[in-house]
C-alpha positions, 0 to 999 in steps of 0.5 A: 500500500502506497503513502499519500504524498504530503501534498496530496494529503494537504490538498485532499485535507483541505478539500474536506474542510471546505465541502464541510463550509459548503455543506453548513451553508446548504444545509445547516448543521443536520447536512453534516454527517460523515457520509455527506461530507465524503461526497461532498468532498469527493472522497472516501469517507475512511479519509475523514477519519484518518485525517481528523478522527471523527465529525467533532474534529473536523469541525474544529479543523474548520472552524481554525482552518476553514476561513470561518472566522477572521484573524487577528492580523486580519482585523488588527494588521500589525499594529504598534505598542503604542495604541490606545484602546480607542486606536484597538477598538476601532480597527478590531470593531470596524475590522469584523464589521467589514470581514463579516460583509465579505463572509457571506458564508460565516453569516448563513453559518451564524444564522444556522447556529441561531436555530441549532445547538448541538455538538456542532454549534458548539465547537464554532461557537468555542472557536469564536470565543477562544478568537474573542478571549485572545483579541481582549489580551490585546487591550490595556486594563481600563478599570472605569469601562467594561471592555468585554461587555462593551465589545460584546454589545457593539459586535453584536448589534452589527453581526445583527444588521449584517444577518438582518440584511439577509431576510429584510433591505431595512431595519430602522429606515436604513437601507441594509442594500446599499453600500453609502447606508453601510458607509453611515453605519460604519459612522455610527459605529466609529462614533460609538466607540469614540464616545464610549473610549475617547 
């Protein structure tokens, strides 16, 4: 019996991670089981297990591989040591907003998780968190505000407009449609930051 060559491997490895986006996407955490994935990638399913020991594993593997959720670098850049926290949070805040509207896979993901709770929801969710704990290390204490609470409601009034956006144009008389509405709530955003951390 032959070895895959590395290559093949990454490149077969990479293939079933992505057939798990497109699976979530179509249908929801109940589309992914190990029969489905293996066709949807292509490949035998005794592939999966090798690679990834089992459905819990792979969904780990893509929620850190699978361009689910964005970087750190991705939001923040390389930033110096010097920012502020306002500086921070603008970037990381702004940064997801925009990151999330190119992502229209990571929506339709969140919206599922939204009706589900399994074992599935549960490691993207871990994912999500572990990202949130780490990006959190990067602020300086500032006793007299409650960053986590603060990031959590801002983040989550956008996450909100931009799952919104997928069943409904307007919310509040803002187009969710159009790229100059978008530009005014980035606006809005900004200036809720600069209120909160200025």
């Amino acid at each position: 019996m032959t070895q895959a060559r590395p290559r093949d491997r990454a490149r077969t490895r990479h293939s079933i991670i992505e057939a798990v986006g497109r699976l979530l996407a179509r249908q929801g955490f109940k589309g992914v089981g190990v029969n489905a994935v293996a066709r949807e990638a292509g490949v035998d399913k005794v592939l999966i297990y090798r690679y990834f020991g089992g459905i819990p594993q792979l969904l780990k593997a893509y929620a850190e591989e699978g361009g689910f959720w964005p970087t750190q670098a991705e939001l923040l850049g390389s930033g110096s040591d010097t920012e502020t926290n306002l500086d921070l949070a603008r970037r990381a805040l702004l940064g997801l907003l925009r990151w999330l509207r190119q992502h229209p896979l990571t929506l339709e993901i969140m919206r599922w998780e939204l009706l589900e709770r399994n074992e599935l929801t549960r490691a993207l969710a871990r994912h999500r968190e572990e990202f949130a704990t780490r990006l959190m290390r990067t602020f300086r204490p500032q006793p007299d505000i409650d960053l986590a609470a603060l990031g959590a409601v801002l983040a989550a009034g956008g996450t909100y407009l931009l799952l919104r956006a997928r069943t409904s144009d307007v919310y509040n008389g803002i187009h969710l449609d159009s790229e100059q509405e978008w530009d005014r709530l980035e606006l809005a955003l900004d200036s809720l930051i600069s209120a909160a951390l200025a």
